[in-house]
N, C-alpha and C positions, 0 to 999 in steps of 0.2 A: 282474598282471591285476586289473581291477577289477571285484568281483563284481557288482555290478551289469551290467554288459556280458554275464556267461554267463547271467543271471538273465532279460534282456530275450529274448535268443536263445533261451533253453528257453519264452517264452512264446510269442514267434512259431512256434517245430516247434511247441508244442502246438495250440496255433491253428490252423497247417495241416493238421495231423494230423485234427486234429475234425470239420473242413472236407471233407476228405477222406472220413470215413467218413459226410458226412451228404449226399453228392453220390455221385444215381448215376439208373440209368435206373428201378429202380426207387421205388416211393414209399413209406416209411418214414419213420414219425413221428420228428419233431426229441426230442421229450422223452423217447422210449424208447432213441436211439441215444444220448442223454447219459447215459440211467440204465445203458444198458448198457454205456458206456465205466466209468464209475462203479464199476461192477461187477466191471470188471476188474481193479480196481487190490485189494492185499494188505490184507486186514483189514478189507474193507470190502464189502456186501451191499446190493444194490439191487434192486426190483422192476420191472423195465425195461417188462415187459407186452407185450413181442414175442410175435408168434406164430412157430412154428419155424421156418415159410418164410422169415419176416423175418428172425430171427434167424440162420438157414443164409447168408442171404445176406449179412448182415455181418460173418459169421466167416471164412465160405472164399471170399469171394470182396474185397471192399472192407478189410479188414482186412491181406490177405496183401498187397495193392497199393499201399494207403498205406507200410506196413513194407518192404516192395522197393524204392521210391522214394524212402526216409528213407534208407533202409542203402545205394545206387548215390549218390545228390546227396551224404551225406556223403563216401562214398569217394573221387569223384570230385575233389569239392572239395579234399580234406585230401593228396591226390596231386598236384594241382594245385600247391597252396603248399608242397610239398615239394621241387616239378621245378623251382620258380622260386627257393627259395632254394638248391638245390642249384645251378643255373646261373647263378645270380645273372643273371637275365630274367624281367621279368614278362610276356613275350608265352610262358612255354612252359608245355605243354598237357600232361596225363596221357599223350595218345597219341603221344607227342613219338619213341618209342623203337621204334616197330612194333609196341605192342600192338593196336593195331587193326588194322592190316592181316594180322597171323599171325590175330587170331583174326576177319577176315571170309574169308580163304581158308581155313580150317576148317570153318565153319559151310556155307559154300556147298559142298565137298564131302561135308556129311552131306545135302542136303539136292537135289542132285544125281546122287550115286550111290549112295546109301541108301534115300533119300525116304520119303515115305508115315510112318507113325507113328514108325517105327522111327529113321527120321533125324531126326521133330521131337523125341523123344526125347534124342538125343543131340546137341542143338544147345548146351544149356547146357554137359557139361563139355567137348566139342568147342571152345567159344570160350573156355574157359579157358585148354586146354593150348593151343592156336595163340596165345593171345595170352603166356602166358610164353614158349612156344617164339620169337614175331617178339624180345621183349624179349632171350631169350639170345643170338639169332643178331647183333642189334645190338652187345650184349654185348662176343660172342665176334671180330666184325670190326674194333671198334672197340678191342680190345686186340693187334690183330697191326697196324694201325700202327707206324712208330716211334716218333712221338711223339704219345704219349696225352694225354689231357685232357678237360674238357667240350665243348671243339669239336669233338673227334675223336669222342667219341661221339654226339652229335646229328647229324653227318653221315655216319655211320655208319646211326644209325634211319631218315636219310631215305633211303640206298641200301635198308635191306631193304626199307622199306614201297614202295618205287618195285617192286622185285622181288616183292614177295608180289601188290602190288596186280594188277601184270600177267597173274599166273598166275591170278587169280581172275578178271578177266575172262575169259580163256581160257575158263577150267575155265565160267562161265555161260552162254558161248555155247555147252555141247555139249548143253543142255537149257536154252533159252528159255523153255518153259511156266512153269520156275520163276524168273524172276524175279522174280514180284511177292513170292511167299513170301520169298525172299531180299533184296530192297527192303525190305521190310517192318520186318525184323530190322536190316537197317543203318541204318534211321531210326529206329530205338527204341522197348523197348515195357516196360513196369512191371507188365505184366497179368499175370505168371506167380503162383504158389500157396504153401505152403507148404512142397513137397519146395526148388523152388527156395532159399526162405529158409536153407532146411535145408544146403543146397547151401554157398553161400556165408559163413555165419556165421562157421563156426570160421576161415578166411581174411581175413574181413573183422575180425573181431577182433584178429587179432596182427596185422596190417599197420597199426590204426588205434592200436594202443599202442603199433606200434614207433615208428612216425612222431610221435605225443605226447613220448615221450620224449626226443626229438632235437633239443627245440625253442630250448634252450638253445645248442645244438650250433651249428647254423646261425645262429643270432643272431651267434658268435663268426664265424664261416664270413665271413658278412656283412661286417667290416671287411678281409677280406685274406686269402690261405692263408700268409701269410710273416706277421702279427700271431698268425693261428691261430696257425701252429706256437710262436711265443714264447710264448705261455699255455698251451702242453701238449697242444694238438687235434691230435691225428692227422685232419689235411684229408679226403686220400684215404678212408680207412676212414672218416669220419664222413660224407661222400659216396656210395659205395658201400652203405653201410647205410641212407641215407636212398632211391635210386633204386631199390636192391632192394624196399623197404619199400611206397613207390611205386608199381613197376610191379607187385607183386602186389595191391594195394590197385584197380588199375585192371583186373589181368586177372580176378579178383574181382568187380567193378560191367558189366564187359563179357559174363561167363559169364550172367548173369541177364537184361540188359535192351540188350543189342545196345550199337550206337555212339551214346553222345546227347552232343554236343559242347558246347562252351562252360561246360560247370560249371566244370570246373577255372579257367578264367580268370578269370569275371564273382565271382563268390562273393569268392575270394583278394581282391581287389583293391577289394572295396567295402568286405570287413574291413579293411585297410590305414589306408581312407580314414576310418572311422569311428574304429576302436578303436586304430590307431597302427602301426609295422611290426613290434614284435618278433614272433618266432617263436612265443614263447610264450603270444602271444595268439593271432597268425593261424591257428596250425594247431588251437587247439579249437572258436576260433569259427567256423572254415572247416567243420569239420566239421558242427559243429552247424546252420552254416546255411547249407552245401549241402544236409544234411537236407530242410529248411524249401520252399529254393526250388526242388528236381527235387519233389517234393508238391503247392506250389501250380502249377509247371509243367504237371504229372499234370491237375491240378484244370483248366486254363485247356485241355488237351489234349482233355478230356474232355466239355465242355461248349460250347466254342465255334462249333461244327457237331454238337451233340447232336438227334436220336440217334445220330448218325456219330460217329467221332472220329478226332484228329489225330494223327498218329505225334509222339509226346514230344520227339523230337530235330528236329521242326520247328518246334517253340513255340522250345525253348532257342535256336536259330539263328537266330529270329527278333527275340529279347534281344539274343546274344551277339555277332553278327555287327556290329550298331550299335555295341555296346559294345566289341569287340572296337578297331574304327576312335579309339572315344574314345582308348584305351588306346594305340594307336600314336601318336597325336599330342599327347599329353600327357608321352610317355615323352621326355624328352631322351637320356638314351646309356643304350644297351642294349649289356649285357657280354656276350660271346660265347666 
C-alpha cells in the first residue's frame, strides 16, 4: 500500500469530521469548535472560549453523531469489501445474508409490543441480536443443502430475508400507529449518544481487525480456490472467517443506526478504482473512507431541508442507487 493513499483518506475523515461538528441547527462559532476539537487531542490545551451551553452541545450531542457515522460508514464499507471478495461479486451487499431483515423484524416487535420508552430503549440491542440471529438462520440452511458453496449460501439469505421480511409486515399491521416510528429506523438515523457508541465499540472493533487481517487471505482467494489450496489457504475457513467477520461488523452498524444501504457497495469500489484491487488496500481504505462518506452523507442529510432533516439512508440511495446501475453495467461477468 502506498502511504500516501491512507495519508489522503485520514484527511478527507478528518475533514468530514470537522465539517460535521461545525454543522448544526445551533449557531456556534467556527474558531471555538476548532479550538475545541484542538483541545481534544493528547498533550495538547486549548482555550476554545465556549460557553457551556455550547460546549454541552458539541460534546453530547454533534460529537456522539459524527463518531456513530464514522464507526457504521466504516463498518458498513469494510463488510461490504469483504462479501465481495469473499463471493468474488462486486454487486454483493453487507446485507446480502439476512442481516437486515432479522434485525428489522426485531426492532418492529420491540416497538410494537413493547412500545413507549421501554421499546425505544431496546431497539439497539434488539437489532443486533435479530440481525445475527437472520445471519445464523442463513447460516444454518444454507449448510443442510447438499451441496454447499457461495451460491448456496446467498440463496439461502435471500429465502430468510423473504421469510423475516414477511413476518414483519404482518407483525406492523397489528399496530399501524407505529409505523412512521418504525419507517423511520429502516431508513436510517446517526442521531443516537454515547451509551450507543458504548454499545457497539467493542464489536465493532474485532470485527474491523478480524476483517484487516484477512486481506492478504482473500487477495489469494481472488485467483481460484484450487491456486488457494496449492499455496496452503484453507479456502473454506478463510471464507467463513471473513463472512463471520462481516456479518458482525454489519449486525454491529445495523444495532446503532437502522438500515442505510449502499455503503458497502459505492465506497469498496471507488477504492478499487482509485487505489487498485488488492485486499490489502481495499479493506483499510474502505474502511476509512466509508468513515468519511456515511459523515459527509450525515452532513448533506442534515442540511438539505434544514431545519427538517432527511433519513441518512435516503441521501445514501440517492448516491448509491445511480452508482449501483454504473456498477452493473460496467461489470462484464459476475461469479456466483
Amino acid at each position: 500500500m502506498r502511504p500516501w493513499w491512507v495519508a489522503a483518506a485520514l484527511v478527507v475523515l478528518l475533514g468530514s469530521l470537522l465539517a460535521g461538528l461545525l454543522t448544526g441547527a445551533a449557531d456556534i462559532p467556527v474558531p471555538g469548535v476548532v479550538l475545541q476539537a484542538v483541545d481534544w487531542l493528547p498533550f495538547v490545551s486549548a482555550d476554545h472560549g465556549l460557553t457551556p451551553v455550547e460546549q454541552g452541545v458539541l460534546v453530547e450531542l454533534r460529537l456522539p453523531r459524527v463518531l456513530i457515522a464514522a464507526v457504521v460508514g466504516g463498518l458498513l464499507a469494510v463488510a461490504g469489501a469483504g462479501y465481495q471478495g469473499v463471493f468474488r461479486n462486486p454487486l454483493a451487499d453487507p446485507y446480502l445474508l439476512g442481516a437486515a431483515a432479522g434485525a428489522g423484524l426485531t426492532v418492529t416487535l420491540a416497538i410494537v409490543l413493547i412500545g413507549g420508552d421501554a421499546g425505544a430503549a431496546l431497539v439497539p440491542p434488539m437489532a443486533f441480536g435479530g440481525a445475527v440471529g437472520g445471519v445464523f438462520l442463513a447460516y444454518a440452511l444454507g449448510h443442510t443443502a447438499r451441496r454447499g458453496g457461495t451460491a448456496t449460501l446467498v440463496l439461502a439469505g435471500v429465502a430468510v430475508t423473504s421469510f423475516l421480511t414477511s413476518i414483519q409486515t404482518f407483525v406492523q399491521q397489528l399496530k399501524v400507529e407505529e409505523l412512521q416510528r418504525i419507517y423511520a429506523w429502516i431508513l436510517g438515523d446517526v442521531g443516537g449518544g454515547w451509551e450507543d457508541l458504548r454499545l457497539v465499540a467493542p464489536y465493532a472493533a474485532f470485527a474491523a481487525v478480524a476483517m484487516l487481517l484477512h486481506g492478504r487471505m482473500l487477495d489469494v482467494l481472488s485467483v481460484g480456490d484450487d491456486e488457494a489450496v496449492s499455496l496452503g489457504v484453507r479456502a473454506t475457513r478463510v471464507r467463513l472467517a471473513v463472512l463471520l467477520a462481516a456479518s458482525l461488523a454489519t449486525a454491529a452498524a445495523v444495532a446503532v443506526s437502522g438500515l442505510i444501504a449502499f455503503v458497502g457497495i459505492v465506497v469498496p469500489h471507488l477504492v478499487r478504482r482509485l487505489a487498485g484491487g488488492s485486499y490489502r488496500v481495499v479493506l483499510p481504505l474502505s474502511l476509512i473512507g466509508g468513515a468519511a462518506f456515511l459523515v459527509l452523507a450525515d452532513l448533506v442529510a442534515r442540511t438539505m431541508l434544514a431545519p427538517a432533516e432527511l433519513p441518512i439512508g435516503v441521501v445514501t440511495a440517492f448516491v448509491g442507487a445511480p452508482f449501483f446501475v454504473f456498477v452493473l453495467r460496467v461489470t462484464r461477468r459476475v461469479d456466483t
